[in-house]
PDB file with SEQRES, HELIX, SHEET and CRYST1 records, atoms N, CA, C and O in Angstrom:
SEQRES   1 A   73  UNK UNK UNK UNK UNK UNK UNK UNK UNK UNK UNK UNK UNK          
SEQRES   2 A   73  UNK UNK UNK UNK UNK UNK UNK UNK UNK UNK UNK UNK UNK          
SEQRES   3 A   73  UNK UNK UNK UNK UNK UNK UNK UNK UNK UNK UNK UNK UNK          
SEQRES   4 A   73  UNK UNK UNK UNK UNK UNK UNK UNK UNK UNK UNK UNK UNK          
SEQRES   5 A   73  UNK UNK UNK UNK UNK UNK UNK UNK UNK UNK UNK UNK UNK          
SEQRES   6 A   73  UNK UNK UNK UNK UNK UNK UNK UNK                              
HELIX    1 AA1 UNK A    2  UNK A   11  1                                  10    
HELIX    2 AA2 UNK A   29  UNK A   37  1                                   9    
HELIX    3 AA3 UNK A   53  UNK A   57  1                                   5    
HELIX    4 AA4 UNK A   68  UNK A   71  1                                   4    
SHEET    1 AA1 2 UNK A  19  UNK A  22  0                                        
SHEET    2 AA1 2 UNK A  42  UNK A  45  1                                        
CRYST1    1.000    1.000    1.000  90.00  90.00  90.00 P 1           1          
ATOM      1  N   UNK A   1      80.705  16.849  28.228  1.00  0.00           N  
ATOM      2  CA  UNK A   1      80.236  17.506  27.022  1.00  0.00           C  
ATOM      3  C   UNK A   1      80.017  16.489  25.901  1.00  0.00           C  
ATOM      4  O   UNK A   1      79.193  16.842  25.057  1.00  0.00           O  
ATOM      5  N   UNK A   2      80.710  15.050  25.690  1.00  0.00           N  
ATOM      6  CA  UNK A   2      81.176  14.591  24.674  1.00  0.00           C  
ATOM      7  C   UNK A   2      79.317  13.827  25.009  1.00  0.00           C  
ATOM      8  O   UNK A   2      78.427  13.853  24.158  1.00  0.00           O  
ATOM      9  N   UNK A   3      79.160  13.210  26.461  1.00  0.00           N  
ATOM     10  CA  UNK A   3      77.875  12.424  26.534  1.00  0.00           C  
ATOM     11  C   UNK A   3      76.572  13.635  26.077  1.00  0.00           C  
ATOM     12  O   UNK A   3      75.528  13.126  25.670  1.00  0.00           O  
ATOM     13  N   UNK A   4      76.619  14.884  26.129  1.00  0.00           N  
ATOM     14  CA  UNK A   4      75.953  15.459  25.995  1.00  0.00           C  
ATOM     15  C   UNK A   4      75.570  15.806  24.179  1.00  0.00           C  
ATOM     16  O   UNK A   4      74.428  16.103  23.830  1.00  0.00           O  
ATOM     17  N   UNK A   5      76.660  15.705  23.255  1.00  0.00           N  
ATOM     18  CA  UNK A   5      76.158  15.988  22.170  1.00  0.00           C  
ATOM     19  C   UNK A   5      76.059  14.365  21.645  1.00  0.00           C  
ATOM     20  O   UNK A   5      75.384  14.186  20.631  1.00  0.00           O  
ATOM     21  N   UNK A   6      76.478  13.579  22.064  1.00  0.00           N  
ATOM     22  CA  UNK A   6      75.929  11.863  21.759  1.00  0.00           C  
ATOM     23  C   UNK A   6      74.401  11.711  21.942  1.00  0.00           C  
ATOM     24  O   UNK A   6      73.734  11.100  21.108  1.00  0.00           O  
ATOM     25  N   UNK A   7      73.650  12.482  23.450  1.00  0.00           N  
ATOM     26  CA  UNK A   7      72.206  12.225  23.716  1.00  0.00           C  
ATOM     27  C   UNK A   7      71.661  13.063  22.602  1.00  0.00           C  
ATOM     28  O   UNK A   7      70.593  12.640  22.160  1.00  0.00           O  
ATOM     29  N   UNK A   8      72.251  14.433  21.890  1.00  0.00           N  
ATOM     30  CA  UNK A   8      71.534  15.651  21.173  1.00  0.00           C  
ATOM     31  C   UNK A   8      71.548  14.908  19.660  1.00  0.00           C  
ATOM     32  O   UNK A   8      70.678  15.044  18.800  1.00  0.00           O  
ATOM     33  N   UNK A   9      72.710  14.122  19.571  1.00  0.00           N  
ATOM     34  CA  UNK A   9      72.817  13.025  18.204  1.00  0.00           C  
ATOM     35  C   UNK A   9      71.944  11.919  18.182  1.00  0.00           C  
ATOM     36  O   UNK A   9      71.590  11.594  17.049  1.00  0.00           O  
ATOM     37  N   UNK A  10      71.573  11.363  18.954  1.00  0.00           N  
ATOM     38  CA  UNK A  10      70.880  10.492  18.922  1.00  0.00           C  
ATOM     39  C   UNK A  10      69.288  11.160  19.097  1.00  0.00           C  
ATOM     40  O   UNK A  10      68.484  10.635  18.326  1.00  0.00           O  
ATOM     41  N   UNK A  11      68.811  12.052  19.840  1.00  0.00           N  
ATOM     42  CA  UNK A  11      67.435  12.040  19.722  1.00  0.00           C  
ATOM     43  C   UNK A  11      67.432  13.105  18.436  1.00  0.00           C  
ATOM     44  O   UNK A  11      66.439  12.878  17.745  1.00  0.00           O  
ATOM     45  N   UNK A  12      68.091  13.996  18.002  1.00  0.00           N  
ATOM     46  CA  UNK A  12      68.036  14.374  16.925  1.00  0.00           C  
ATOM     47  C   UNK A  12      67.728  13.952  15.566  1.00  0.00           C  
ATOM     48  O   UNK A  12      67.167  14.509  14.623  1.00  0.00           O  
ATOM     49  N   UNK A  13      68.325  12.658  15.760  1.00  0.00           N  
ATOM     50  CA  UNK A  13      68.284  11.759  14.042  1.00  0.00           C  
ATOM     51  C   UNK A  13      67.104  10.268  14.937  1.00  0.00           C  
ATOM     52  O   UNK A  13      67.239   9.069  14.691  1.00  0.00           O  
ATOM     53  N   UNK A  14      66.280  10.742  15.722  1.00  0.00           N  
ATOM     54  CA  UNK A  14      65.363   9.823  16.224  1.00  0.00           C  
ATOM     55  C   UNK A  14      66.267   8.197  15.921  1.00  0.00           C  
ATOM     56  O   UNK A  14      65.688   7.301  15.307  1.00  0.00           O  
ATOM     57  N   UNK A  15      67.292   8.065  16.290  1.00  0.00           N  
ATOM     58  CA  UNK A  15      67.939   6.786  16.446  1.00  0.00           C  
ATOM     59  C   UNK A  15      67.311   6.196  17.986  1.00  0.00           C  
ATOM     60  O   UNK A  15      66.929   5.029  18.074  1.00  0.00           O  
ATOM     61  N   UNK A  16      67.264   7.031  19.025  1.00  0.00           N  
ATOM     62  CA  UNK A  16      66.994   6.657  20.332  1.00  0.00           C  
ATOM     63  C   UNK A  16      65.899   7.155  20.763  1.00  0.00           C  
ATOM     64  O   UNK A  16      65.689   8.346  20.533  1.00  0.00           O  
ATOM     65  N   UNK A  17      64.894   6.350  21.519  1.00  0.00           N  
ATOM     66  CA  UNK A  17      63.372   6.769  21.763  1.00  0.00           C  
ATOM     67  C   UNK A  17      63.514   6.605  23.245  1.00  0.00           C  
ATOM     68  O   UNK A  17      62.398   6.578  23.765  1.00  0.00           O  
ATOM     69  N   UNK A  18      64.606   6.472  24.214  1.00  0.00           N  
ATOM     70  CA  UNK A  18      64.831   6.236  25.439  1.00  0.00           C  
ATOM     71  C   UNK A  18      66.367   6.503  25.647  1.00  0.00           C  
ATOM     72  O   UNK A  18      67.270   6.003  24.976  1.00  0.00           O  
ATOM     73  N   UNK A  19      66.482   7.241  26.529  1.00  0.00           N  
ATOM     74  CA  UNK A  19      68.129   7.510  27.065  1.00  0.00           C  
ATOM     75  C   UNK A  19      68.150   7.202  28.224  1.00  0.00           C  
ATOM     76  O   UNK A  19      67.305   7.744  28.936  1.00  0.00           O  
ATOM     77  N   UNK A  20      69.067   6.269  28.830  1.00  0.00           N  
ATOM     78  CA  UNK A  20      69.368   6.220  30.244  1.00  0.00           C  
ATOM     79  C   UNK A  20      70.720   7.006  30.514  1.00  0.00           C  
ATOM     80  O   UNK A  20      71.785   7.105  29.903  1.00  0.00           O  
ATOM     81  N   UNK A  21      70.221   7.512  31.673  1.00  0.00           N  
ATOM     82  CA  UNK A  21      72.089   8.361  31.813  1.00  0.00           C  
ATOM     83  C   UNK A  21      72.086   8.077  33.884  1.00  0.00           C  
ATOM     84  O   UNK A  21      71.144   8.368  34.621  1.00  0.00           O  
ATOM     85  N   UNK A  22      73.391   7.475  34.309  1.00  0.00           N  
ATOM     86  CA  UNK A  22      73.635   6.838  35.371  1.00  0.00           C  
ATOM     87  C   UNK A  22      74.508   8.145  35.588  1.00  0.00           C  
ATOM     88  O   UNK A  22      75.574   8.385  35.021  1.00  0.00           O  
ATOM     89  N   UNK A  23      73.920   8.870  36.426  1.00  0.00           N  
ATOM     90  CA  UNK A  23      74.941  10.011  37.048  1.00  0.00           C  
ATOM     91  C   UNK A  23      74.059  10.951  38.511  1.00  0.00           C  
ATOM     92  O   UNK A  23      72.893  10.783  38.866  1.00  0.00           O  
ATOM     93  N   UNK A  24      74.961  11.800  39.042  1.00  0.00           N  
ATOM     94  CA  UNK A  24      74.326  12.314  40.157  1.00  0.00           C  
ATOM     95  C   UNK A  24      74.622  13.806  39.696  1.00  0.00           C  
ATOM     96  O   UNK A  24      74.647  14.653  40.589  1.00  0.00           O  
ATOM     97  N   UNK A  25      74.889  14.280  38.148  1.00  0.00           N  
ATOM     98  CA  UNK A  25      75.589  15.609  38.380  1.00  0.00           C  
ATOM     99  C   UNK A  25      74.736  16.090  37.401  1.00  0.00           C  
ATOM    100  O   UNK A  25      74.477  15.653  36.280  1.00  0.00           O  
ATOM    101  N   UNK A  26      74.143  17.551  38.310  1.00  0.00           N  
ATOM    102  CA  UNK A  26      73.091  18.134  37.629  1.00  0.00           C  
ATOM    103  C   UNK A  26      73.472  18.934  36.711  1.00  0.00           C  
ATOM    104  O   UNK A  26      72.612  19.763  36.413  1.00  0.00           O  
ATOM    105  N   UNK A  27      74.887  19.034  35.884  1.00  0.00           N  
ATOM    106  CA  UNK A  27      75.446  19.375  34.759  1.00  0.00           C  
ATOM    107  C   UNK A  27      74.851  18.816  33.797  1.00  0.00           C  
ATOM    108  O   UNK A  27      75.079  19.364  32.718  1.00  0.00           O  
ATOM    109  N   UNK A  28      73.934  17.627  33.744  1.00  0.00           N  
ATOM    110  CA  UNK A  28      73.181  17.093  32.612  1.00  0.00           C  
ATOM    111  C   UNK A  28      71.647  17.271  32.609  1.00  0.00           C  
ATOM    112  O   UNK A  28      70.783  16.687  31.955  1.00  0.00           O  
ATOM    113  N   UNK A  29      71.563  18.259  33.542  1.00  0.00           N  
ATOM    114  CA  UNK A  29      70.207  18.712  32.847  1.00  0.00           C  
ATOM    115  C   UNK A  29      69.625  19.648  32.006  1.00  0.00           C  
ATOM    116  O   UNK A  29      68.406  19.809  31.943  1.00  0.00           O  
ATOM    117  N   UNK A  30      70.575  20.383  31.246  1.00  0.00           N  
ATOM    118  CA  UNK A  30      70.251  21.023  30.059  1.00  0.00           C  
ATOM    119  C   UNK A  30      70.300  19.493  28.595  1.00  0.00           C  
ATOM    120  O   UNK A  30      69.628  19.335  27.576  1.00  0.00           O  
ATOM    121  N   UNK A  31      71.244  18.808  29.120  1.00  0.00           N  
ATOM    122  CA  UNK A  31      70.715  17.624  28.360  1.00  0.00           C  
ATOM    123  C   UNK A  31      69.406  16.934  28.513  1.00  0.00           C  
ATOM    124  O   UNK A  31      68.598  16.836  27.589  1.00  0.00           O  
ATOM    125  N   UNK A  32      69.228  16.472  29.676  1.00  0.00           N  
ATOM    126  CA  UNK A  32      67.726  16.071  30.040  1.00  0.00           C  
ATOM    127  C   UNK A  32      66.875  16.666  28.909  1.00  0.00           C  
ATOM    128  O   UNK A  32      66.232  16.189  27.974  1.00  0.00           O  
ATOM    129  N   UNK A  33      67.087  17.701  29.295  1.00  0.00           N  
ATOM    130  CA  UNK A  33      65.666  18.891  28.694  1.00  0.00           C  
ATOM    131  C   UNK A  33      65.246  19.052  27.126  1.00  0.00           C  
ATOM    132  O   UNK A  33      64.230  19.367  26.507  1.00  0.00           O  
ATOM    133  N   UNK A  34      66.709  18.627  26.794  1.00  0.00           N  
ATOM    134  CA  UNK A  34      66.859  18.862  25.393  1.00  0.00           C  
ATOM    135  C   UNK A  34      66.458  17.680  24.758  1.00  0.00           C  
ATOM    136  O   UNK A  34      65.983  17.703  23.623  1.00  0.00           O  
ATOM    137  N   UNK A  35      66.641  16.446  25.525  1.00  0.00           N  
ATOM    138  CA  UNK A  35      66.421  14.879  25.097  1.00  0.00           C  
ATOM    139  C   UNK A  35      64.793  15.053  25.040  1.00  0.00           C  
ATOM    140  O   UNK A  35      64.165  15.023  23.982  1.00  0.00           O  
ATOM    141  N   UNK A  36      64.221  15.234  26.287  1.00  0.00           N  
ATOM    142  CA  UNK A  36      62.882  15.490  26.100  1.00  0.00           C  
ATOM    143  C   UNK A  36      62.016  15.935  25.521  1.00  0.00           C  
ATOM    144  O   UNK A  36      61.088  15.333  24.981  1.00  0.00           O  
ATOM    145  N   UNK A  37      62.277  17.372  25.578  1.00  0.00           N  
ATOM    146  CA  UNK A  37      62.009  18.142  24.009  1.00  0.00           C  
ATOM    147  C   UNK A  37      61.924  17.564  22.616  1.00  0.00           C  
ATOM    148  O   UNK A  37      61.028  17.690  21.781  1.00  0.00           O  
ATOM    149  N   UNK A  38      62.931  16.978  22.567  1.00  0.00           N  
ATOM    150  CA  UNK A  38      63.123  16.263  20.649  1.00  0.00           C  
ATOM    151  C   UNK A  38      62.332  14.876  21.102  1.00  0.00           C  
ATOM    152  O   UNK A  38      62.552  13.934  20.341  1.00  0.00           O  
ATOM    153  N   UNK A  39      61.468  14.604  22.193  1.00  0.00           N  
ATOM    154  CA  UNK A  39      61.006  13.519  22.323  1.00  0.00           C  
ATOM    155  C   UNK A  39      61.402  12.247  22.666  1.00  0.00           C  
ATOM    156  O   UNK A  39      60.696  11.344  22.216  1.00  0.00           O  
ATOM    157  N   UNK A  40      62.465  11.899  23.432  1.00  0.00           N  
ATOM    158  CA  UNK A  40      62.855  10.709  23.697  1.00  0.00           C  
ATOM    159  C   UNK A  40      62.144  10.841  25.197  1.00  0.00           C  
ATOM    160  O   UNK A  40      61.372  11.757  25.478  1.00  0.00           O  
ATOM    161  N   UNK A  41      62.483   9.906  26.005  1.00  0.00           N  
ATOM    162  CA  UNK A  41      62.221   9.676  26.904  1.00  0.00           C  
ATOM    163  C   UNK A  41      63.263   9.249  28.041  1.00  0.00           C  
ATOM    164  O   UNK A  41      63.786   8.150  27.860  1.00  0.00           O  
ATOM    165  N   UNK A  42      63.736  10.134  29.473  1.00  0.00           N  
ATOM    166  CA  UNK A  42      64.559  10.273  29.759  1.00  0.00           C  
ATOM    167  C   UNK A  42      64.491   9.515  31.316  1.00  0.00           C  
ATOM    168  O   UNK A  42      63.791   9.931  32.239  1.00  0.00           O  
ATOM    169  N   UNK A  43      65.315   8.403  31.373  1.00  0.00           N  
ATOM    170  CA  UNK A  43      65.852   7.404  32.560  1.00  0.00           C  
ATOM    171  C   UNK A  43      66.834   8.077  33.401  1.00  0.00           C  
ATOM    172  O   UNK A  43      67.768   8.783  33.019  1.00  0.00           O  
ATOM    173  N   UNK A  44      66.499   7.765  34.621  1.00  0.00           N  
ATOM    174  CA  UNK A  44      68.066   8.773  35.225  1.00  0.00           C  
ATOM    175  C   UNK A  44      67.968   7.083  36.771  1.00  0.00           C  
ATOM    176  O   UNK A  44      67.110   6.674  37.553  1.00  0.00           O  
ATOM    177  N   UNK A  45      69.195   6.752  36.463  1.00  0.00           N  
ATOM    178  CA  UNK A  45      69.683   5.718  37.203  1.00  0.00           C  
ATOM    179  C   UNK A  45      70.565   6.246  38.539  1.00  0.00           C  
ATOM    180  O   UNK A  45      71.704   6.632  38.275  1.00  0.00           O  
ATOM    181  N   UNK A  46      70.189   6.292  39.792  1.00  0.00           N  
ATOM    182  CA  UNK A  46      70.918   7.082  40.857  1.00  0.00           C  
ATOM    183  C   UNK A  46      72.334   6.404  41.089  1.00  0.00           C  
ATOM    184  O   UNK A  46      73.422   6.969  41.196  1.00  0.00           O  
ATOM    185  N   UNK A  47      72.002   4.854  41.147  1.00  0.00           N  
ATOM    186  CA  UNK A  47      72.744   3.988  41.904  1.00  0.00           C  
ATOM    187  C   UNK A  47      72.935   3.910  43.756  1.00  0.00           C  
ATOM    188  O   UNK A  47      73.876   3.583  44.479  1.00  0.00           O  
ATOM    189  N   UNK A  48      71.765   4.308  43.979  1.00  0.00           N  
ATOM    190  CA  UNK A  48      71.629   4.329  45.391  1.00  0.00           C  
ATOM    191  C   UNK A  48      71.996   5.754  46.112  1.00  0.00           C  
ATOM    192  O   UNK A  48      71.537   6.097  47.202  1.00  0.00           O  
ATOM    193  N   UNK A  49      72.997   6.605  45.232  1.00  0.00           N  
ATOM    194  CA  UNK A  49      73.109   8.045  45.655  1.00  0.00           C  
ATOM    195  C   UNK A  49      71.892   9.247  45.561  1.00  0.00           C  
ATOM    196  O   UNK A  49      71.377   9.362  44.449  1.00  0.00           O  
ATOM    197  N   UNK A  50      71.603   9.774  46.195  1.00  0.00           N  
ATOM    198  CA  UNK A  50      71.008  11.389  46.304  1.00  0.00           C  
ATOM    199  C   UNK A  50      71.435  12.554  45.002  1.00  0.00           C  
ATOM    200  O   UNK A  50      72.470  13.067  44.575  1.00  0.00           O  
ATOM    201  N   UNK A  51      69.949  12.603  44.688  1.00  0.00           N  
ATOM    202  CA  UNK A  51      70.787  13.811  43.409  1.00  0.00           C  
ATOM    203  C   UNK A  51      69.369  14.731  43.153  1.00  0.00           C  
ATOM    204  O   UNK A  51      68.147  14.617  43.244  1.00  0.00           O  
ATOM    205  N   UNK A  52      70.423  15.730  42.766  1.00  0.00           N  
ATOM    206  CA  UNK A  52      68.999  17.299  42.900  1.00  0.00           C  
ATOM    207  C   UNK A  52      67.707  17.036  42.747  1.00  0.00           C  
ATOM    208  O   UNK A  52      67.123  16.052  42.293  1.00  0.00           O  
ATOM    209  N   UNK A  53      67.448  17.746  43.056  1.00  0.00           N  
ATOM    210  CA  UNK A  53      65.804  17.443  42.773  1.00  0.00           C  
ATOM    211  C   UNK A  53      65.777  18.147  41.256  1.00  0.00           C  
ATOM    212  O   UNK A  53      65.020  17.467  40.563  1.00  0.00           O  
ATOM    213  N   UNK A  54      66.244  19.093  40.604  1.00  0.00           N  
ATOM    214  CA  UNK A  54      66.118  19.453  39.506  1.00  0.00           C  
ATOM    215  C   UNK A  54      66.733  18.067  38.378  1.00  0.00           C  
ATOM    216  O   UNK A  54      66.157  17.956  37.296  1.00  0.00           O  
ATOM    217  N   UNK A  55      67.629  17.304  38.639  1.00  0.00           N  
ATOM    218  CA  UNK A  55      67.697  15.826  37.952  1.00  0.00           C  
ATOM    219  C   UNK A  55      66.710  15.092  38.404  1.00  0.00           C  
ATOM    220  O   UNK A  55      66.807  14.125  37.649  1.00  0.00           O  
ATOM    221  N   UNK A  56      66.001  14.909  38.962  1.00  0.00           N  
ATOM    222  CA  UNK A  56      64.501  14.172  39.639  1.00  0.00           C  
ATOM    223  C   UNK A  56      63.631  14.738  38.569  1.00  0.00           C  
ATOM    224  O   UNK A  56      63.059  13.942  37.823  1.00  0.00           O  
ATOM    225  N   UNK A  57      63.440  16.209  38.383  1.00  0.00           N  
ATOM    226  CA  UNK A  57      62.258  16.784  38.032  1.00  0.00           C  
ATOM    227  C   UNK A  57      62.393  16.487  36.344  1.00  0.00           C  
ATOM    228  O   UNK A  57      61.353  16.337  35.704  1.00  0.00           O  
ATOM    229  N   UNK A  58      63.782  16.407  35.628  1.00  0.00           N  
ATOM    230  CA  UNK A  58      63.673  16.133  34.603  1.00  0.00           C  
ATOM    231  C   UNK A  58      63.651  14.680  33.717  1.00  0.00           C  
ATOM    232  O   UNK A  58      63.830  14.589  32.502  1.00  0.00           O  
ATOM    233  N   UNK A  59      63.404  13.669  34.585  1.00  0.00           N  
ATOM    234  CA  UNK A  59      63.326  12.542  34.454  1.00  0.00           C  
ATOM    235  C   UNK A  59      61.850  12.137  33.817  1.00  0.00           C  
ATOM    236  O   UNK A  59      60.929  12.935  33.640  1.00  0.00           O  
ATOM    237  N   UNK A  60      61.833  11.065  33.588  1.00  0.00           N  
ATOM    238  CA  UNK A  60      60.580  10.122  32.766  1.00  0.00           C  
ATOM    239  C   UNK A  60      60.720   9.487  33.640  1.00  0.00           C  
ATOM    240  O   UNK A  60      59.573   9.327  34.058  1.00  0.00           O  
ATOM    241  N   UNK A  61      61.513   8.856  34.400  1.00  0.00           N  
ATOM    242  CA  UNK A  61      61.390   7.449  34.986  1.00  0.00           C  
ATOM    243  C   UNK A  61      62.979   7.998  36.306  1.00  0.00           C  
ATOM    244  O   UNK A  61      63.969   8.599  35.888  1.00  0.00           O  
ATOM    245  N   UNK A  62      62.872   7.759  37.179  1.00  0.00           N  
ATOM    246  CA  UNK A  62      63.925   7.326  38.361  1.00  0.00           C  
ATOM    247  C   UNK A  62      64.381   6.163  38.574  1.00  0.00           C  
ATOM    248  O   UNK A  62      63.580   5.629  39.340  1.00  0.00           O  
ATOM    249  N   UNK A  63      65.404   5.297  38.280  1.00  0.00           N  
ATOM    250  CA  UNK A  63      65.652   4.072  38.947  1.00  0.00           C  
ATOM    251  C   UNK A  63      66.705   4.337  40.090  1.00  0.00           C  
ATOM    252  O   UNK A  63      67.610   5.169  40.156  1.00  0.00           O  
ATOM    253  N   UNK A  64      66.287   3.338  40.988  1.00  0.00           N  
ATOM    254  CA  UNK A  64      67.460   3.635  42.060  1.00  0.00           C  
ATOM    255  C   UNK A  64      68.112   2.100  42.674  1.00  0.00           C  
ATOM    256  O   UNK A  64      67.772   1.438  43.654  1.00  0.00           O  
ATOM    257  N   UNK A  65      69.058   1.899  41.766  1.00  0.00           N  
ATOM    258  CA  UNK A  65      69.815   0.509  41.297  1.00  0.00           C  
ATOM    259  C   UNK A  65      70.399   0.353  43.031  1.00  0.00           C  
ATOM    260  O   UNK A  65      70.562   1.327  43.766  1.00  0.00           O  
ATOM    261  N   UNK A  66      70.574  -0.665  43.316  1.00  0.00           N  
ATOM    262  CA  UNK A  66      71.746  -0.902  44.569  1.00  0.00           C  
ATOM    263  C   UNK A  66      72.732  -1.594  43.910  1.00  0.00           C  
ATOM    264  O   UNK A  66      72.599  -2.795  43.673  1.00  0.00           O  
ATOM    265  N   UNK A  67      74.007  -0.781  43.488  1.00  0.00           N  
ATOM    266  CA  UNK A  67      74.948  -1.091  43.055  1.00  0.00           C  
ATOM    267  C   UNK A  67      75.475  -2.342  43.681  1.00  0.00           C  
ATOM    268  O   UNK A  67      75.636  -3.438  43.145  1.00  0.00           O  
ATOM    269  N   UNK A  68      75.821  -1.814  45.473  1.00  0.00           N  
ATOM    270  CA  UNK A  68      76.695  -3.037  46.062  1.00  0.00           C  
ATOM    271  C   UNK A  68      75.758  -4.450  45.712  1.00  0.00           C  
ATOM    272  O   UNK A  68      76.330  -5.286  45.012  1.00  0.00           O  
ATOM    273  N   UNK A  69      74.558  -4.712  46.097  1.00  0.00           N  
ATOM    274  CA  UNK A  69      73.932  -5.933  45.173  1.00  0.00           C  
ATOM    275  C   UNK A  69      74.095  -6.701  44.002  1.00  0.00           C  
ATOM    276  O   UNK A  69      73.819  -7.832  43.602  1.00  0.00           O  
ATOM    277  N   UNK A  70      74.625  -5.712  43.612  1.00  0.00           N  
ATOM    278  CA  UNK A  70      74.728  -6.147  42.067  1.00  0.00           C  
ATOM    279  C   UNK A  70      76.225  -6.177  42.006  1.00  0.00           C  
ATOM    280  O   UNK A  70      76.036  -7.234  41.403  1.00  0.00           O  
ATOM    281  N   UNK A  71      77.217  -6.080  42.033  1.00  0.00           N  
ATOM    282  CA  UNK A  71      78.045  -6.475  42.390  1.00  0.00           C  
ATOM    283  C   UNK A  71      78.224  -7.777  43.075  1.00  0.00           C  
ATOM    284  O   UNK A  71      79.011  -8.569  42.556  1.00  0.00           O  
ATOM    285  N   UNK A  72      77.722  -8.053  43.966  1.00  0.00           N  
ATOM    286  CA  UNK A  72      77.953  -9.179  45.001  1.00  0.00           C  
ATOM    287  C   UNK A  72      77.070 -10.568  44.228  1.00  0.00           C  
ATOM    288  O   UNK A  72      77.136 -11.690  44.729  1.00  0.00           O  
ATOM    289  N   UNK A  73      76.424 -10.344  43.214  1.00  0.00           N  
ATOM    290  CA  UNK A  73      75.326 -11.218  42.323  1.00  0.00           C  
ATOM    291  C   UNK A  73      76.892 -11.833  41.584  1.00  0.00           C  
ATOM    292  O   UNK A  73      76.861 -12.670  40.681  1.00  0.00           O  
TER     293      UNK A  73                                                      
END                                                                             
């Protein structure tokens, strides 16, 4: 809840014109929606995991990081 009114604070007072949010839990897509709406533009970072297609659909952009790589760098 706490990341959710931080994304509604920030695109609200247009501080942030891009949100990345690194998660697989489609509990943040009433955030998504809302980020979008007020106009930011919304990153969703998988980390190599599978996640709804309704977090897919509310995205601007998909990255799909390979964590263990990056780690081992």
């Amino acid at each position: 809840m706490h990341i959710g009114l931080d994304v509604a604070s920030l695109t609200l007072n247009k501080i942030a014109d891009v949100i990345v949010l690194v998660t697989g839990d489609s509990d943040f897509v009433p955030v998504m929606k809302f980020a979008r709406r007020e106009g930011a533009q919304l990153f969703l970072v998988t980390l190599g995991h599978g996640v709804r297609e309704s977090l897919e659909k509310h995205a601007d952009l998909l990255l799909d990081v390979d964590i263990e790589r990056i780690l081992t760098m």
